[in-house]
C-alpha positions as CSV (number, residue, x, y, z in Angstrom):
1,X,-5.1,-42.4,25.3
2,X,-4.3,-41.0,28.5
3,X,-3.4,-36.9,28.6
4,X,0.7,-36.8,29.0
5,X,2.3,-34.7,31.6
6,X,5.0,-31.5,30.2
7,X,6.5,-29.4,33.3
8,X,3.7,-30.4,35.1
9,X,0.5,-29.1,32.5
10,X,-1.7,-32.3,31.1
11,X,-1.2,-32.3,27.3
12,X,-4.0,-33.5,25.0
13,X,-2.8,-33.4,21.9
14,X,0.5,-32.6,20.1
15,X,0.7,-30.3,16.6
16,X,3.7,-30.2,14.0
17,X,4.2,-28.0,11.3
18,X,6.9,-29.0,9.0
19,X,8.0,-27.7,5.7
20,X,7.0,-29.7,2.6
21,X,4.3,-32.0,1.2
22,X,2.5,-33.2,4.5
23,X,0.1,-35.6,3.2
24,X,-3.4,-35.9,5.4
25,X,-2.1,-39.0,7.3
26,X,0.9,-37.3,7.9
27,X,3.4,-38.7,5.6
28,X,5.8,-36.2,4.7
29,X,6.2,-37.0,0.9
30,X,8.5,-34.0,-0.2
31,X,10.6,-31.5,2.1
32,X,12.8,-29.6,-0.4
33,X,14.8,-27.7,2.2
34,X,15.1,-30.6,4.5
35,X,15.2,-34.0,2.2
36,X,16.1,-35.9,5.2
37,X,12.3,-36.0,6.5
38,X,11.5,-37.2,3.3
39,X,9.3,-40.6,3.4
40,X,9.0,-40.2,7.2
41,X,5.9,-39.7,9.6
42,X,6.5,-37.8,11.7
43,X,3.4,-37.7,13.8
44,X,3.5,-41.2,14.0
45,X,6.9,-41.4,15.6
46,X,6.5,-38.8,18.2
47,X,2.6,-40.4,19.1
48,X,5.1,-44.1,20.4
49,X,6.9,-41.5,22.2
50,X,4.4,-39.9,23.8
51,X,1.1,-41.8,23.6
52,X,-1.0,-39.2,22.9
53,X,-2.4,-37.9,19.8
54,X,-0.1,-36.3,17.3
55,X,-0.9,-34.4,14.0
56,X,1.4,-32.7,11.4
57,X,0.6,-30.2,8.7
58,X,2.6,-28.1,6.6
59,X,4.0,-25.2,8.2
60,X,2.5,-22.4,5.9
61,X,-0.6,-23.5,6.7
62,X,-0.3,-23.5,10.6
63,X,0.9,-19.9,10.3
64,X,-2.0,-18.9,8.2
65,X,-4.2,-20.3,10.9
66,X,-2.4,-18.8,13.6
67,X,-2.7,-15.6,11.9
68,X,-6.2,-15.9,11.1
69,X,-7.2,-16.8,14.8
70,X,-4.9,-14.5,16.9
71,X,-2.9,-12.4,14.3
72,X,-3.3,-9.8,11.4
73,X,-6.3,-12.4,9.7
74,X,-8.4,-11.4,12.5
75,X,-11.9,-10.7,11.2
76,X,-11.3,-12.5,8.1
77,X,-12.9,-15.3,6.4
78,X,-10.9,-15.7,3.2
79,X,-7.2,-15.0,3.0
80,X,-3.9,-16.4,2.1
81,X,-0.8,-16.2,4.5
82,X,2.0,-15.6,2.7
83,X,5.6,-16.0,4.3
84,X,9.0,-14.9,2.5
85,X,12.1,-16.7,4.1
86,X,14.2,-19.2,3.0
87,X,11.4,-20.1,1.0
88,X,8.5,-18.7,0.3
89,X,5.6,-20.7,2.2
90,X,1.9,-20.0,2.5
91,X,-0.9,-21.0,3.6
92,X,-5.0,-20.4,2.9
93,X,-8.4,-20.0,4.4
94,X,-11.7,-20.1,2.6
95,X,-14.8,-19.5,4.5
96,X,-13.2,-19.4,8.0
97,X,-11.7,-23.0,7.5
98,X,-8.0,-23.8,6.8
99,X,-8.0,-25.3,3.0
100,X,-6.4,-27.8,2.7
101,X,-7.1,-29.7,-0.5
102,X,-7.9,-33.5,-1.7
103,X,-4.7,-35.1,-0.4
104,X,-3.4,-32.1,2.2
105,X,-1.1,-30.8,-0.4
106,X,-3.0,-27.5,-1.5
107,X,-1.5,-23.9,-1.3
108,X,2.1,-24.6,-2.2
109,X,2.0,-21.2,-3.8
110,X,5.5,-20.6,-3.8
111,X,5.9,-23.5,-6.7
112,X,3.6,-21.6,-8.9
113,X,5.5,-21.1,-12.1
114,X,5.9,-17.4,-13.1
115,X,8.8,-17.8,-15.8
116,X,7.9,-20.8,-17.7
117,X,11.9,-22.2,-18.7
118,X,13.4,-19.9,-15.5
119,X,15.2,-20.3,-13.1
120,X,15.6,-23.9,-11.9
121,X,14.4,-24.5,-8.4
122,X,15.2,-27.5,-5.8
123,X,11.3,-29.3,-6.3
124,X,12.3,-29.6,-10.5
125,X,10.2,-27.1,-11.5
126,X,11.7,-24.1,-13.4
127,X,10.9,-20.3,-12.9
128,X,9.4,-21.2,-9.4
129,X,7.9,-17.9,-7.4
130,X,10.3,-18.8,-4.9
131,X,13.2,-18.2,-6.9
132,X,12.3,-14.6,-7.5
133,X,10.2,-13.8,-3.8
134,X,12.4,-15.1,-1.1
135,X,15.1,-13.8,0.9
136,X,17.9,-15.8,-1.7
137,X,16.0,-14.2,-4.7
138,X,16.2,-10.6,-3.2
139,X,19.9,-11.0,-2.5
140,X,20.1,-12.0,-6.1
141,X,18.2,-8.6,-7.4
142,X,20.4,-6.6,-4.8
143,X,23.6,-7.6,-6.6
144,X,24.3,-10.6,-3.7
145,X,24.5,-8.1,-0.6
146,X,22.2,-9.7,1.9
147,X,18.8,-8.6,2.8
148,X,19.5,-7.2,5.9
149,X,22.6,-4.9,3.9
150,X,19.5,-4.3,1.5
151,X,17.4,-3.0,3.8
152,X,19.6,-0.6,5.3
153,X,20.4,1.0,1.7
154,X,17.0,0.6,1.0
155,X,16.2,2.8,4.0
156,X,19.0,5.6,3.2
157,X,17.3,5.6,-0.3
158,X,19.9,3.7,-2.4
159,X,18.7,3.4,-6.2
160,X,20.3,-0.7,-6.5
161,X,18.6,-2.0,-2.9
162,X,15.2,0.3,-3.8
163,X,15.4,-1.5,-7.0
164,X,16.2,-4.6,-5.5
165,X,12.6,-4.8,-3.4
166,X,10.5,-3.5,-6.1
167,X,11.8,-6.3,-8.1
168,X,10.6,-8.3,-5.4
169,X,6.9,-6.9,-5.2
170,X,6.8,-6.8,-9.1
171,X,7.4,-10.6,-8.8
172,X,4.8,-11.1,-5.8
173,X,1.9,-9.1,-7.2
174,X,2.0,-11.1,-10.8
175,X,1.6,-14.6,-9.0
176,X,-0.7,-13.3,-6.6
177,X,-3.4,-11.3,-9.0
178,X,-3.9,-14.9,-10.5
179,X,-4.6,-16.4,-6.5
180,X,-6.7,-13.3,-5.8
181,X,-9.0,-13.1,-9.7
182,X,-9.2,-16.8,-9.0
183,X,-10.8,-16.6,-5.4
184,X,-11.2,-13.0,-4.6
185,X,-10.0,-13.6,-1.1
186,X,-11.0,-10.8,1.5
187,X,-6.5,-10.3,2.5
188,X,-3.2,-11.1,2.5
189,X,-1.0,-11.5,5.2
190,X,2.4,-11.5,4.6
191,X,5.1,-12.4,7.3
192,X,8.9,-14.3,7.6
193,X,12.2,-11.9,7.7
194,X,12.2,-10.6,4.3
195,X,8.7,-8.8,5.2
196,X,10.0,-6.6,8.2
197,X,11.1,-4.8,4.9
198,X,7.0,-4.7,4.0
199,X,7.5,-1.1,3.8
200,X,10.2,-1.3,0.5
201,X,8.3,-3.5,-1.6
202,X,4.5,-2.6,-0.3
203,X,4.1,-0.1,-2.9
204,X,5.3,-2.2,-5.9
205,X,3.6,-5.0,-4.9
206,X,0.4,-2.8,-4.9
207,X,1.1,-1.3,-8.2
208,X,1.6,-4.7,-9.6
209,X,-1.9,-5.9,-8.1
210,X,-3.8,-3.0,-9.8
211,X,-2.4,-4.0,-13.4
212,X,-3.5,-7.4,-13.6
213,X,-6.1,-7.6,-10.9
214,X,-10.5,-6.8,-11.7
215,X,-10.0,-2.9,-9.9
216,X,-13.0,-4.4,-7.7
217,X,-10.7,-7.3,-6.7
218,X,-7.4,-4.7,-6.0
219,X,-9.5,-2.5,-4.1
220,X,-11.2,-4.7,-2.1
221,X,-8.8,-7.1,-0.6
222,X,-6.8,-6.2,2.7
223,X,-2.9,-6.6,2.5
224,X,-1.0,-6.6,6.0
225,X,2.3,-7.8,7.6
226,X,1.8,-10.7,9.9
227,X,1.6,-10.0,13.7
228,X,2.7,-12.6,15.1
229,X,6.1,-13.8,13.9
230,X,7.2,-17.4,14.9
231,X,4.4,-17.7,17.1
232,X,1.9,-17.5,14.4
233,X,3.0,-21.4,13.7
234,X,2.4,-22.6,17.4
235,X,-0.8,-21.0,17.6
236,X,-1.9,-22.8,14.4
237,X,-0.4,-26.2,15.5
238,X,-2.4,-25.7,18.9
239,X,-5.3,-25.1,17.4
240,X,-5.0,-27.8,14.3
241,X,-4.1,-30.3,17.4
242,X,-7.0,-29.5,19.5
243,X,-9.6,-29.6,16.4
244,X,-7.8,-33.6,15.8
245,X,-8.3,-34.7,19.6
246,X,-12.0,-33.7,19.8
């Protein structure tokens, strides 16, 4: 296939990150926060459109690649991107090389189960980490004031927001001590809105860690906030794109 033309620079390849169950060939085969892409492929459609190559991945995973190349995963070769929105995606790296798993579906950490019988959450799971680390689930510890009100209180030292992200953290470190005694990854990056409020839940998050982590595990892995915001997804797609076309 020929290179295509954009504003005038020659594009190889094109990369998408979409949220959900992006299978290796592309098939999206879940999306629970946008069931409409459901069944669809997306990289097919756009590669008619544009006749050049197109890949798609899951979007967790393109940020933790973008991280890892550009961001706050510089310099390591094992770590799990974590990021807190809507949802709570994420994304991992073993040895220097995005992991993917047998079918493309690996690292849906968020739909790890940390209240067996909890709360119910949109994939039909119950007690979901995303329905207690996500910026829904914090408004619900915070009394429903958003997470932007929270952080403000949080900041003027409030007892309910404080609370509120420790909850948060509490929640965060008791799924991820299984991740990190399982593969004693070298970090963690976390990023997505609900981490610019890293600071308020940092400390209970590393308390958390310490209980029911190996002390050699706690102490030795890295924990940062993401560097580079929404951009850490168009890195990764860049990079997952060029790795297809060569």
């Amino acid at each position: 296939m020929d290179d295509a033309a954009v504003a005038g620079v020659r594009v190889k390849a094109v990369g998408l990150g979409i949220p959900g169950l992006i299978g290796s060939d592309g098939l999206i085969h879940s999306s629970v926060n946008l069931r409409a892409l459901e069944g669809l492929n997306l990289a097919e459609l756009v590669m008619e459109r544009l006749a050049i190559p197109v890949v798609a991945a899951n979007d967790a995973n393109l940020n933790a690649l973008g991280e890892s190349l550009a961001g706050a995963g510089r310099g390591l070769d094992s770590l799990v991107a974590i990021t807190i929105g809507t949802g709570l995606g994420s994304g991992l790296l073993l040895d220097g090389r995005l992991w993917c798993g047998a079918g493309g579906f690996a690292a849906e950490f968020g739909h790890t189960t940390v209240v067996p019988d909890g709360l119910p959450c949109p994939c039909g799971n119950h007690g979901c980490l995303e329905q207690y680390v996500s910026a829904a689930a914090l408004s619900r510890h915070g009394g429903g004031l958003a997470p932007e009100e929270l952080a403000v209180r949080a900041a003027q030292g409030e007892p309910q927001a404080c609370a509120a992200f420790e909850t948060l953290g509490y929640w965060l470190g008791t799924a991820l001590a299984g991740l990190l005694n399982t593969l004693n990854l070298q970090g963690v990056i976390i990023g997505g809105g609900v981490a610019e409020s890293f600071g308020f839940f940092e400390t209970s998050l590393r308390h958390t860690l310490s209980q029911r982590t190996f002390s050699q595990i706690a102490q030795g892995v890295v924990i940062r906030q993401a560097l580079l915001g929404d951009d850490a997804g168009l890195v990764g797609a860049a990079r997952h794109a060029e790795q297809m076309a060569e």
